[in-house]
OpenMM code with the backbone's topology and positions (N, CA, C; nanometers):
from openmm import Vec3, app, unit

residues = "UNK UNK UNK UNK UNK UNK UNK UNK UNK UNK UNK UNK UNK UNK UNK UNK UNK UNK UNK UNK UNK UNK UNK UNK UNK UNK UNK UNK UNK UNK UNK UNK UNK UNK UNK UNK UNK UNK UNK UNK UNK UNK UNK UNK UNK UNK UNK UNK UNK UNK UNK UNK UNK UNK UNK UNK UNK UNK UNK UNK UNK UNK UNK UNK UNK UNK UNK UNK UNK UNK UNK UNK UNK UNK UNK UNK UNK UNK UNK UNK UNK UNK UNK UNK UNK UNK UNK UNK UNK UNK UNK UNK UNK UNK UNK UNK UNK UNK UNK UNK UNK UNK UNK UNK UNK UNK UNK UNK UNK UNK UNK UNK UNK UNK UNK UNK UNK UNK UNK UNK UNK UNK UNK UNK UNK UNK UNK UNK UNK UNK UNK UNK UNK UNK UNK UNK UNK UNK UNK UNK UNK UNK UNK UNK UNK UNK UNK UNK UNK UNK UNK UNK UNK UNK UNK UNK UNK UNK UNK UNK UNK UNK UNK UNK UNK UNK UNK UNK UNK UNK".split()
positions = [
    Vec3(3.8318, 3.6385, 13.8149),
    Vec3(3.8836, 3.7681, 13.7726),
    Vec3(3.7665, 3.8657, 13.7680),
    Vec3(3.7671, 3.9848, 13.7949),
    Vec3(3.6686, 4.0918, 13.8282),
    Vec3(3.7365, 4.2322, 13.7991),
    Vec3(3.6868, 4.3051, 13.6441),
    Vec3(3.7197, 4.4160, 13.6474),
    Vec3(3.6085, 4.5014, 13.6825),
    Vec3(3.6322, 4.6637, 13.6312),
    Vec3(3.5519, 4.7765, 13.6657),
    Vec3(3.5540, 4.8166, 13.5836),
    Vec3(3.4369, 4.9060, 13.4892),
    Vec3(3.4477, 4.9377, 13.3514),
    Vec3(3.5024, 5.1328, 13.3799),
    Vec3(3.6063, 5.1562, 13.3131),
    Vec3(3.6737, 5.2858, 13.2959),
    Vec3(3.6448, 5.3672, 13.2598),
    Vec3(3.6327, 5.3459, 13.1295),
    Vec3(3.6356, 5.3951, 12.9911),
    Vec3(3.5295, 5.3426, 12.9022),
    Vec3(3.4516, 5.5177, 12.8445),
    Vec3(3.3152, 5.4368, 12.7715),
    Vec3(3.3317, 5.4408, 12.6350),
    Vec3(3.4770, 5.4707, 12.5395),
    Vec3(3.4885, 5.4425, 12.4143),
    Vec3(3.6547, 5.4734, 12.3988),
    Vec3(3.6810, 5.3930, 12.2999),
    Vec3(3.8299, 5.4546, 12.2559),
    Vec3(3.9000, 5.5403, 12.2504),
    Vec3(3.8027, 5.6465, 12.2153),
    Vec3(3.8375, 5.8222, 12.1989),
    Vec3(3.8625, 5.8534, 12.3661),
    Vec3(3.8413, 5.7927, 12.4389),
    Vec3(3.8641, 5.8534, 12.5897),
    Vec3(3.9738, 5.8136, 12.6916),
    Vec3(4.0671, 5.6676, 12.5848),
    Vec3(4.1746, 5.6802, 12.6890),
    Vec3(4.2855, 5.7215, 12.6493),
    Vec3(4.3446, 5.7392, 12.7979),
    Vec3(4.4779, 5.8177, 12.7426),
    Vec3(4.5814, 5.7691, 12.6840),
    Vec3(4.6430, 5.9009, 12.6482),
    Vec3(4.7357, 5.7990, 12.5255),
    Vec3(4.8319, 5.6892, 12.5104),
    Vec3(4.9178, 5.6623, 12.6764),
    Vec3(4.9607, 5.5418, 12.6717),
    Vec3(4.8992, 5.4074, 12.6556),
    Vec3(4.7745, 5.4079, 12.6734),
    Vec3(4.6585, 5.2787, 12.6781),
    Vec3(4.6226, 5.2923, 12.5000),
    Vec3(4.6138, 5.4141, 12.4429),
    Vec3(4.5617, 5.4173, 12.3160),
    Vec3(4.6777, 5.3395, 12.2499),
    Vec3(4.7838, 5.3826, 12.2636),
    Vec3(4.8954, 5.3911, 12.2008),
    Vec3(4.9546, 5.1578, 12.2120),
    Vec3(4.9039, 5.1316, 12.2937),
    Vec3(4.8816, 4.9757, 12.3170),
    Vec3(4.7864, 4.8880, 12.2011),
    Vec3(4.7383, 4.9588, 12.1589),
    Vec3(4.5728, 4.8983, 12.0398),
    Vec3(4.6546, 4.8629, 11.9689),
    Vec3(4.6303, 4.7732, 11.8975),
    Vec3(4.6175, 4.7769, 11.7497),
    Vec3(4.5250, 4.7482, 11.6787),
    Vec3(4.4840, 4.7905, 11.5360),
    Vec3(4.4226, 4.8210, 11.4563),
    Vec3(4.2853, 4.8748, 11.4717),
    Vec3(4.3243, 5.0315, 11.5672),
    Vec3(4.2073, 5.0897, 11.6089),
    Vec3(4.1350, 5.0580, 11.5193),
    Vec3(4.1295, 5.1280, 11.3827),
    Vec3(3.9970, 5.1996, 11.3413),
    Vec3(3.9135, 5.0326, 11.3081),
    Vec3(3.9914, 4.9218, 11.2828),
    Vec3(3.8861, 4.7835, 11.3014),
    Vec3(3.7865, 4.7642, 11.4473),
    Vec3(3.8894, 4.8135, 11.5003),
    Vec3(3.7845, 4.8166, 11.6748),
    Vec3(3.7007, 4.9095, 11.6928),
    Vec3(3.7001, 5.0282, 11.6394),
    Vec3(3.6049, 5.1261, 11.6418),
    Vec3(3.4915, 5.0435, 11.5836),
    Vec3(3.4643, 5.0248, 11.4312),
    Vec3(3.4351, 4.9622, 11.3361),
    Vec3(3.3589, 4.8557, 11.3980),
    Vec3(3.3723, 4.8112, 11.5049),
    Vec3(3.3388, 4.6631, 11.5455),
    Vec3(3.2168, 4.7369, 11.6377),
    Vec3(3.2385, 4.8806, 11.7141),
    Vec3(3.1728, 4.8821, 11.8452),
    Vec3(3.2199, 4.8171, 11.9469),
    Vec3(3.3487, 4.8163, 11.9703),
    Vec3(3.4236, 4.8604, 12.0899),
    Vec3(3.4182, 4.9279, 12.2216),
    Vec3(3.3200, 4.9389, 12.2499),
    Vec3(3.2936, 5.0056, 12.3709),
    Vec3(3.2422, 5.0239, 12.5002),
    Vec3(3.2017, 5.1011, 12.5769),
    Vec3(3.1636, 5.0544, 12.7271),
    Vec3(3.0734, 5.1294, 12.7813),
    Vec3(2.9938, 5.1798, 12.6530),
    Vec3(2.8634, 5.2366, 12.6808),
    Vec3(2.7574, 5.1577, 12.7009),
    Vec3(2.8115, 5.0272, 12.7195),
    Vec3(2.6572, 4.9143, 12.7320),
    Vec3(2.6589, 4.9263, 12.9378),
    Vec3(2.6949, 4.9916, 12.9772),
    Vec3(2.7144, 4.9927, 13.1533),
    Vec3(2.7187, 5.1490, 13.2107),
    Vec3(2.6831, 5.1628, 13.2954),
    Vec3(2.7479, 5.2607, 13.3591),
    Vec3(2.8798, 5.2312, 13.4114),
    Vec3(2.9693, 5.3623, 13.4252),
    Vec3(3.1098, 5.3869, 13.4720),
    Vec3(3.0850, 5.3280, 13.6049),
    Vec3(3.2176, 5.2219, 13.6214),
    Vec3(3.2141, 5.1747, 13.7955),
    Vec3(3.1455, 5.0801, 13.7503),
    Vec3(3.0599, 4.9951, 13.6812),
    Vec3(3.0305, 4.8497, 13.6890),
    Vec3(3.1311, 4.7500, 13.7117),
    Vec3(3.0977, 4.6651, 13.7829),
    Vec3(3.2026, 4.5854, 13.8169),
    Vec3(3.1660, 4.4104, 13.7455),
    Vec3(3.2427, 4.3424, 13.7154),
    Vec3(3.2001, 4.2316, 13.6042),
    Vec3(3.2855, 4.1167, 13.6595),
    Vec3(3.2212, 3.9869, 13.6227),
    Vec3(3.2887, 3.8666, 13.6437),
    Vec3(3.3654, 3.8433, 13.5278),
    Vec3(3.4749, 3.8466, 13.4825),
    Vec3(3.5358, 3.7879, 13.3400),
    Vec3(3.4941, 3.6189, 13.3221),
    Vec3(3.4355, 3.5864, 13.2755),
    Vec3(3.4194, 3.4651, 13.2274),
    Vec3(3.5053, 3.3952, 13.0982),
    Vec3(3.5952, 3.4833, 13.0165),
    Vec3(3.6884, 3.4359, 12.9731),
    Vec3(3.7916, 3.5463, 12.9205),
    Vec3(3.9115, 3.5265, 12.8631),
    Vec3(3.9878, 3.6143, 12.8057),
    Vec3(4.0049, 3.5507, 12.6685),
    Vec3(4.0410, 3.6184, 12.5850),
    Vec3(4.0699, 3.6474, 12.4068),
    Vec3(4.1495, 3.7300, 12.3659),
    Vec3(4.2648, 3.6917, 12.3383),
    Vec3(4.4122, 3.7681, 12.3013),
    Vec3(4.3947, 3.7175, 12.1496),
    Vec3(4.3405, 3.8999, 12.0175),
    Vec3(4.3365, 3.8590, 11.9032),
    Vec3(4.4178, 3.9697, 11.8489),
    Vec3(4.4467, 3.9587, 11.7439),
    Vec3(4.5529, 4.0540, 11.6813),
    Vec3(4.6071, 4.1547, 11.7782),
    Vec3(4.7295, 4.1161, 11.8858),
    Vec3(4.8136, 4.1786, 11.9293),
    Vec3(4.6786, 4.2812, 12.0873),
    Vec3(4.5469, 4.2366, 12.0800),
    Vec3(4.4703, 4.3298, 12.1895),
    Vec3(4.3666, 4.2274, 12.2701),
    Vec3(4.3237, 4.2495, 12.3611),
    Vec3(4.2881, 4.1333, 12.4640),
    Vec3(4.1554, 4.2013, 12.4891),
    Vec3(4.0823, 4.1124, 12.4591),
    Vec3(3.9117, 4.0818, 12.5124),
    Vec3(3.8818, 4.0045, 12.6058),
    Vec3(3.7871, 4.1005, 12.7261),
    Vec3(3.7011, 4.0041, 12.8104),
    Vec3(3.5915, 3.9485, 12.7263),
    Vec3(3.5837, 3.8678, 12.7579),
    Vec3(3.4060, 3.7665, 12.7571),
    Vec3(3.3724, 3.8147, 12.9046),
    Vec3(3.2794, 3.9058, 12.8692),
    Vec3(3.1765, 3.9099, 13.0333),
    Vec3(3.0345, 3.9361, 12.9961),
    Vec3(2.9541, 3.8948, 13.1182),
    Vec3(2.8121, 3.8551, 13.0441),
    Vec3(2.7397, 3.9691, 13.0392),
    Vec3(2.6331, 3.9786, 12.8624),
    Vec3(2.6003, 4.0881, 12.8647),
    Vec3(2.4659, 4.1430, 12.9583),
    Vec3(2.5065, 4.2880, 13.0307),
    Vec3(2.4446, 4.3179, 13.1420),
    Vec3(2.2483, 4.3494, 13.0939),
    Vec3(2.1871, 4.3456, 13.1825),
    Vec3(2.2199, 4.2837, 13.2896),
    Vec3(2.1697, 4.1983, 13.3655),
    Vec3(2.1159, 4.1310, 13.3199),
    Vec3(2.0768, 3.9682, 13.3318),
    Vec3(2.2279, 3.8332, 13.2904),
    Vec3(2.3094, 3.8946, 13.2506),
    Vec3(2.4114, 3.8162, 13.1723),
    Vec3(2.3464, 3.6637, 13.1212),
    Vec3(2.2513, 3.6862, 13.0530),
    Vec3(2.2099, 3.5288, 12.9702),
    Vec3(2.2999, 3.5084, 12.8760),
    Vec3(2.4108, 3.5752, 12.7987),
    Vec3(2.5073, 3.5601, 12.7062),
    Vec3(2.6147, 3.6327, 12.7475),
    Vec3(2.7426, 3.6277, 12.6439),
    Vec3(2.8662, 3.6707, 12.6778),
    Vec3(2.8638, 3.7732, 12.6088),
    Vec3(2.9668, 3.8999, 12.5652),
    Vec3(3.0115, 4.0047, 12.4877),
    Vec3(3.1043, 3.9778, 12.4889),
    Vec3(3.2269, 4.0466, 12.3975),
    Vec3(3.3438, 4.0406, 12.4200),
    Vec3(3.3625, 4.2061, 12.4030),
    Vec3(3.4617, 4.2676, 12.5342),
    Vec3(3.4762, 4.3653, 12.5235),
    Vec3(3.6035, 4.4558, 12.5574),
    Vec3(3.6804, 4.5253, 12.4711),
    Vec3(3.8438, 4.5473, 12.5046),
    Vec3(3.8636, 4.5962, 12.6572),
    Vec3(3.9935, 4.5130, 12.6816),
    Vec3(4.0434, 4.4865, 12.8249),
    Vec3(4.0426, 4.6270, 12.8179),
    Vec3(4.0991, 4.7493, 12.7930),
    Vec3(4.2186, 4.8574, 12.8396),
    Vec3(4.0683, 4.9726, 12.8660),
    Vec3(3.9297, 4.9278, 12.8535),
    Vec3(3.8193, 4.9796, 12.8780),
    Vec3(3.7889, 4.9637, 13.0516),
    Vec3(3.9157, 4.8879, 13.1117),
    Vec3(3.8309, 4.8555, 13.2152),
    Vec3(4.0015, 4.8270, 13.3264),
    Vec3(3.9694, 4.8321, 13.4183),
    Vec3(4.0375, 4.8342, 13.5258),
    Vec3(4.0283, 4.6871, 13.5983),
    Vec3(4.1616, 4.6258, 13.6044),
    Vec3(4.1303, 4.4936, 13.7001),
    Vec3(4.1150, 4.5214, 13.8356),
    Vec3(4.0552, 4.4350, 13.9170),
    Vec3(3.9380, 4.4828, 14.0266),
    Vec3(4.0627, 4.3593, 14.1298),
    Vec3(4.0227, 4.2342, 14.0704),
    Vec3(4.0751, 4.1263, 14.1075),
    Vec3(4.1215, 4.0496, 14.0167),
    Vec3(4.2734, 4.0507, 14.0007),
    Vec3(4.3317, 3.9504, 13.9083),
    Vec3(4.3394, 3.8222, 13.9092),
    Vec3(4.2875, 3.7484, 13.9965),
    Vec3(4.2992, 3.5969, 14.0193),
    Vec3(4.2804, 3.5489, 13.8826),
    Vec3(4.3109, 3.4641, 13.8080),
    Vec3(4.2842, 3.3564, 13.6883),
    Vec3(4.1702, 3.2745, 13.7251),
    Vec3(4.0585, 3.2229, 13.6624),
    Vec3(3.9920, 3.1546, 13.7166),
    Vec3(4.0371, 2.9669, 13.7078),
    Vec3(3.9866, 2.8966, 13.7983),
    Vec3(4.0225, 2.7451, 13.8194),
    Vec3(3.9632, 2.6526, 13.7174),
    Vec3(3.8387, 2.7710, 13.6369),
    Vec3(3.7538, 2.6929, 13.5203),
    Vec3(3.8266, 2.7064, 13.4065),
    Vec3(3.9096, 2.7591, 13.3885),
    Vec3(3.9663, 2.8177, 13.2541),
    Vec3(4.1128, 2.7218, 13.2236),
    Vec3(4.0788, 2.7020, 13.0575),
    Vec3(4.2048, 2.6353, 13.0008),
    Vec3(4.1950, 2.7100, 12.8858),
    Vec3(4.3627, 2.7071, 12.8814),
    Vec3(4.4306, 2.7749, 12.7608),
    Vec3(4.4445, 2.7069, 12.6516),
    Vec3(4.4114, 2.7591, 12.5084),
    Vec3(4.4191, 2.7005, 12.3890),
    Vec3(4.4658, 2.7911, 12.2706),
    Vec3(4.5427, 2.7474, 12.1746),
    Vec3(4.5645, 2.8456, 12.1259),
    Vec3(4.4840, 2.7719, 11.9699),
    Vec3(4.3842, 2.9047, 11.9231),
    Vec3(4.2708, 2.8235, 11.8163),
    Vec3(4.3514, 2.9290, 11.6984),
    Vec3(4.2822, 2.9148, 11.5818),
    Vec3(4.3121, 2.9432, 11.4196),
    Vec3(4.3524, 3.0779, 11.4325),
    Vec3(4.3999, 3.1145, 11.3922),
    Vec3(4.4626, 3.2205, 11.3124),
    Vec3(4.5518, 3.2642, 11.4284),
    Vec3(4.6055, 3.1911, 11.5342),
    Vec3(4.7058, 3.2297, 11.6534),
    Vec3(4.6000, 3.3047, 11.7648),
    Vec3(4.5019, 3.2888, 11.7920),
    Vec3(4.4029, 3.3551, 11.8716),
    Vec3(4.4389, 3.2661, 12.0146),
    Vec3(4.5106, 3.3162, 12.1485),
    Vec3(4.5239, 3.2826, 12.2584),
    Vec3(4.3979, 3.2759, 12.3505),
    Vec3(4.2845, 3.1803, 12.3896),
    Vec3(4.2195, 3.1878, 12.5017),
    Vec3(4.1963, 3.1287, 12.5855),
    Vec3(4.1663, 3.1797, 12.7020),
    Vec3(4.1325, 3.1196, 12.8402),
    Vec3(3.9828, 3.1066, 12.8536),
    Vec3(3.9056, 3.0177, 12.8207),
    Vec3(3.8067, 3.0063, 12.8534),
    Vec3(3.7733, 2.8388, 12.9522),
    Vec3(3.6171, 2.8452, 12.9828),
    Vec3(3.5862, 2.7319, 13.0261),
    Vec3(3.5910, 2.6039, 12.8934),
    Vec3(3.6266, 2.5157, 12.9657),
    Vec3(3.6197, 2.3736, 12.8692),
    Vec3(3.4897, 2.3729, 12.7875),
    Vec3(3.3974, 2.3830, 12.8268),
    Vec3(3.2798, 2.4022, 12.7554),
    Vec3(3.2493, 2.4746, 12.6159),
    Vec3(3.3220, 2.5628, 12.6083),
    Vec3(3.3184, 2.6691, 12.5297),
    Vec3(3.3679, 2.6396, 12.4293),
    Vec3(3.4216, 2.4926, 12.4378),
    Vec3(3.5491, 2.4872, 12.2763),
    Vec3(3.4402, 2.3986, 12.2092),
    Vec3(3.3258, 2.4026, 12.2075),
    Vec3(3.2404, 2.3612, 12.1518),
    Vec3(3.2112, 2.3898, 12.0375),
    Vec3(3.1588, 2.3539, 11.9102),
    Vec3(3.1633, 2.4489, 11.7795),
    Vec3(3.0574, 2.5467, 11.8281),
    Vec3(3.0609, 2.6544, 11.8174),
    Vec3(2.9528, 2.7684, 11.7957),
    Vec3(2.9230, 2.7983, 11.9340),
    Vec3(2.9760, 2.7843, 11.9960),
    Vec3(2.9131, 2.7980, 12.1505),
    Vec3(2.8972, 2.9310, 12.1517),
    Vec3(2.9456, 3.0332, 12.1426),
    Vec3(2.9356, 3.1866, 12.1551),
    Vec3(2.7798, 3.2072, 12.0634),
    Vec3(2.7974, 3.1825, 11.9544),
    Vec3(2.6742, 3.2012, 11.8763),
    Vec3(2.5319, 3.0959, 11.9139),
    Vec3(2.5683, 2.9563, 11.9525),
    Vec3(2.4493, 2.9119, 12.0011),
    Vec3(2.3912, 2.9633, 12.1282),
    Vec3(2.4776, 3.0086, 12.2319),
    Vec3(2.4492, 3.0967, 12.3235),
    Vec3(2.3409, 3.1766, 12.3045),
    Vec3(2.4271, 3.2893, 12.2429),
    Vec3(2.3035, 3.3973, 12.1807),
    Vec3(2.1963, 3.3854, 12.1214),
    Vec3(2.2074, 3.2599, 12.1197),
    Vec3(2.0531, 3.2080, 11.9990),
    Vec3(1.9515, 3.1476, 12.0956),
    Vec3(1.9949, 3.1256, 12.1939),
    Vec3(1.9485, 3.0699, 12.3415),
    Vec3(1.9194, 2.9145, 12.3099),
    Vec3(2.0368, 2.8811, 12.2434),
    Vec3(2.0513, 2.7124, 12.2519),
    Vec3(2.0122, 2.6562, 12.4330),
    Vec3(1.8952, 2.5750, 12.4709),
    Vec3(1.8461, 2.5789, 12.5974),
    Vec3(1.9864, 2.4882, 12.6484),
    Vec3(2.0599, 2.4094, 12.5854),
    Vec3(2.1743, 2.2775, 12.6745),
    Vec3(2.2931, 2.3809, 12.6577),
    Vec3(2.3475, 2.4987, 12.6457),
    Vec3(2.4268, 2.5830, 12.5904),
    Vec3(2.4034, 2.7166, 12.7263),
    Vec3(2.2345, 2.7269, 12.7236),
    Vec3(2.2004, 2.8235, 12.8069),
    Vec3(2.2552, 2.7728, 12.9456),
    Vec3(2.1830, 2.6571, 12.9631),
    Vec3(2.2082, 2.5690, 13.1102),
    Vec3(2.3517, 2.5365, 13.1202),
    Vec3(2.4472, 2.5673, 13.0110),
    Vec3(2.6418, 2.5471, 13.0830),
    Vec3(2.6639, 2.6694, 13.0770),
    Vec3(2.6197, 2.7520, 13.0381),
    Vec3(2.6746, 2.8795, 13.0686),
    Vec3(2.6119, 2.9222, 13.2108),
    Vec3(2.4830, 2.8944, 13.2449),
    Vec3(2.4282, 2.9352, 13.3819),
    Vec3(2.4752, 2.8582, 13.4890),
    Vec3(2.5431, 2.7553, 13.4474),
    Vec3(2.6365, 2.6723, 13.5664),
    Vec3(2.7573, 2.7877, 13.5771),
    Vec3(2.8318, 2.7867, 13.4878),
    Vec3(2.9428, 2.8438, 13.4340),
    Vec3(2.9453, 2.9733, 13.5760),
    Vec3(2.8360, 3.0381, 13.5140),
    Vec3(2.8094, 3.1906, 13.5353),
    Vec3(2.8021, 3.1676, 13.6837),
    Vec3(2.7396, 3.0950, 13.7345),
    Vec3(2.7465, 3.0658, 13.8844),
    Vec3(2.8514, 3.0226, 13.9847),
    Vec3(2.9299, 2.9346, 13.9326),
    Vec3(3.0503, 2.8521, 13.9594),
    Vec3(3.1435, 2.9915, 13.9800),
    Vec3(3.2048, 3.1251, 13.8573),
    Vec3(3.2699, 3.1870, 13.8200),
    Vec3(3.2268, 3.2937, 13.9360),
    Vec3(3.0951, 3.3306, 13.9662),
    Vec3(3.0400, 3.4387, 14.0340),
    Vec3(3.0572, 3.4112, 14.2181),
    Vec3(3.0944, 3.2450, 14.2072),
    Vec3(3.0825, 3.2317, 14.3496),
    Vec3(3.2637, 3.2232, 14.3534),
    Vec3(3.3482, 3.1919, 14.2581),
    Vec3(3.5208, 3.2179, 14.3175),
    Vec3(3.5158, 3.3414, 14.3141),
    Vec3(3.5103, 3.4359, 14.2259),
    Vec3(3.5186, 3.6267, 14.2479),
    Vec3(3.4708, 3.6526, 14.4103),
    Vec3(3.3518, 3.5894, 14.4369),
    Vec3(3.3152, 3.6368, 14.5640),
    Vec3(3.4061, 3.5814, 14.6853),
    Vec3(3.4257, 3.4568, 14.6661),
    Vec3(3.5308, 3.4205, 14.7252),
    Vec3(3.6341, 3.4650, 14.7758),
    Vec3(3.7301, 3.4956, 14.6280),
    Vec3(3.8497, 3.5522, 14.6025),
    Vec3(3.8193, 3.7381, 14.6846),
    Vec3(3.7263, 3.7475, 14.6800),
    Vec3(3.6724, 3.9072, 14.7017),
    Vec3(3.7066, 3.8781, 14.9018),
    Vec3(3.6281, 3.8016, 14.9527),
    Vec3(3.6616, 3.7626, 15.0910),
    Vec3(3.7695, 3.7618, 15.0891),
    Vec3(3.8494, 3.7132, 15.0440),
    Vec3(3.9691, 3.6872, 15.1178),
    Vec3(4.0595, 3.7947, 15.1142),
    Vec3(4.0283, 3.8899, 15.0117),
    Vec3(4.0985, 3.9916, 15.0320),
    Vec3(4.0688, 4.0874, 15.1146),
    Vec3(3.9629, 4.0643, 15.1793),
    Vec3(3.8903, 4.1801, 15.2900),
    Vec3(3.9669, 4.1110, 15.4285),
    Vec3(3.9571, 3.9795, 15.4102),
    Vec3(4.0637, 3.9381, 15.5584),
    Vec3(4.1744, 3.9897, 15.5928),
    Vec3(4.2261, 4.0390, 15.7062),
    Vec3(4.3049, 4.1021, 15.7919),
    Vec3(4.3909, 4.0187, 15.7613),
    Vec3(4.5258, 3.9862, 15.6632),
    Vec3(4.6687, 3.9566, 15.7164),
    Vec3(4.6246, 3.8424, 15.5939),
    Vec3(4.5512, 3.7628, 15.5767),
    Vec3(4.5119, 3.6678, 15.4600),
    Vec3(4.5592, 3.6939, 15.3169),
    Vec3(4.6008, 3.8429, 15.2948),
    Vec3(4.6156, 3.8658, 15.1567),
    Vec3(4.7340, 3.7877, 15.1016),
    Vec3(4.8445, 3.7857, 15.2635),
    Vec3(4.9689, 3.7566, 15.1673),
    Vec3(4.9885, 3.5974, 15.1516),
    Vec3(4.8667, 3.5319, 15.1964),
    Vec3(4.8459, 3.3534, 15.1761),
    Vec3(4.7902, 3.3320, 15.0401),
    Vec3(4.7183, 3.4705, 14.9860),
    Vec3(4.6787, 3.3957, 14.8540),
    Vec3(4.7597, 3.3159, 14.7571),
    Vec3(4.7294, 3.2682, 14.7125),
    Vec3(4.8135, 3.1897, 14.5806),
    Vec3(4.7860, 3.2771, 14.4583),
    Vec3(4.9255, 3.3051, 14.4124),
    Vec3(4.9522, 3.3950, 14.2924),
    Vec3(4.9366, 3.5490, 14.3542),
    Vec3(4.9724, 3.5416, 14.4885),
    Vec3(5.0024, 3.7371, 14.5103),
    Vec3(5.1030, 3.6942, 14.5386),
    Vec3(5.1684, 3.8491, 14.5720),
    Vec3(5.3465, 3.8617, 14.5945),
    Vec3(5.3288, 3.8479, 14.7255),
    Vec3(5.4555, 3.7375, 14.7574),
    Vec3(5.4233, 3.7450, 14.9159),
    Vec3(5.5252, 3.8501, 14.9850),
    Vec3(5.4976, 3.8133, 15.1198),
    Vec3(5.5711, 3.9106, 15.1863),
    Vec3(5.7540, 3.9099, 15.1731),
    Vec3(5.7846, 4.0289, 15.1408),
    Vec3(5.9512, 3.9893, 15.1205),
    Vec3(6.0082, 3.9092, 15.2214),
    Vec3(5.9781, 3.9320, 15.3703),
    Vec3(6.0531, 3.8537, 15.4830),
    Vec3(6.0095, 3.7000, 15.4845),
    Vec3(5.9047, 3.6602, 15.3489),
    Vec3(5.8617, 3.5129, 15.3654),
    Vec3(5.9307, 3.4706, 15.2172),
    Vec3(6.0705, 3.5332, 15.1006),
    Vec3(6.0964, 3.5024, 15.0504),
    Vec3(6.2580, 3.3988, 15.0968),
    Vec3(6.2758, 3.3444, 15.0013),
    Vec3(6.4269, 3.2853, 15.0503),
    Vec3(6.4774, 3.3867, 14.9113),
    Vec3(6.5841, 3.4148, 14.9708),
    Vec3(6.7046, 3.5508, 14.8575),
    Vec3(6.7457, 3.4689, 14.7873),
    Vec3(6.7958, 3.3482, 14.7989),
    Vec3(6.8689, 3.2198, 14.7139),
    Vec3(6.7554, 3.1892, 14.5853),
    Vec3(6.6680, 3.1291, 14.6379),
    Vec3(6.5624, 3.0819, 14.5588),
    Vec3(6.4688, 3.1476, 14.4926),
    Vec3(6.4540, 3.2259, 14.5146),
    Vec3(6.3645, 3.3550, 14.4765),
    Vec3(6.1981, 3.2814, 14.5827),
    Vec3(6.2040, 3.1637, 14.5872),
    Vec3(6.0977, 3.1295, 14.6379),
    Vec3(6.0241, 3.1423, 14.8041),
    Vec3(5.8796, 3.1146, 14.7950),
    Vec3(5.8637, 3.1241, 14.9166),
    Vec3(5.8935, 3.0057, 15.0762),
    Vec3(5.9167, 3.0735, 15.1253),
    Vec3(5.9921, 2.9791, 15.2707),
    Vec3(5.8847, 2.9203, 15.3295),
    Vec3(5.9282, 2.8040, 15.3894),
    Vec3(5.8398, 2.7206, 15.4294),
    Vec3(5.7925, 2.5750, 15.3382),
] * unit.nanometer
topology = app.Topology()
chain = topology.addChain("A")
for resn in residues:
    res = topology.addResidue(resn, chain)
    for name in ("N", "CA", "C"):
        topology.addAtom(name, app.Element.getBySymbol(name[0]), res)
């Protein structure tokens, strides 16, 4: 997955995207924002975080990415929606939905990260590599001539649906 950063604070989107938040003024409060990049950076998502009703990337902070941030989705534009093949869903304490790598359900992994735990550093720099080479991937294949509608998980072409099944033919 690969967004583009939009929006460099809360106060700047418009109001149907504002109007999606909840509990702005905690997200303000937190530093929420997308002044750590210039406008048009483009990012590997390395995980997602669905917490009180609003959805955080984990993408690594720029720009060396030796650690993660977590930073609100509606700041940023999806580039490439693919899901990544590293990611499993869990749903942890207080109803918090995420997609991260297996690795990560480690105790403290976010915080030993940042602390530059060196066996913590070295799965996230696998991680970070593994994640950076499907985006690029996934990025090819969408530059291929006629390839788009083979991906797995795009809409395919209507004349390759069956009307009965809703599914694809073949």
């Amino acid at each position: 997955m690969t967004v583009r950063l939009k929006f460099g604070t809360i106060d700047e989107l418009p109001p149907d995207l504002l109007g999606a938040l909840h509990d702005i003024p905690r997200l303000k409060a937190m530093g929420f924002d997308g002044r750590f990049a210039p406008m048009g950076t483009e990012f590997t998502v390395y995980g997602v975080d669905f917490v009180g009703g609003n959805v955080l990337y984990r993408l690594g902070n720029p720009p060396r990415e030796e650690f993660t941030i977590q930073c609100l989705g509606v700041l940023f534009e999806i580039v490439d929606g693919s899901l990544s093949r590293h990611w499993q869903g869990r749903l942890l304490t207080a109803g918090k939905l995420v997609f991260w790598p297996p690795s990560w359900f480690v105790e403290f992994y976010h915080d030993r990260l940042s602390d530059g735990d060196p066996a913590i550093s070295a799965d996230f720099a696998q991680i970070r590599e593994l994640m950076k080479a499907e985006a690029t991937a996934a990025a090819r294949q969408w530059l291929s001539p006629g390839l788009a509608q083979s991906v797995p998980g795009r809409y395919p072409n209507p004349e390759e649906v069956d009307d009965a099944s809703h599914r694809q033919k073949g």
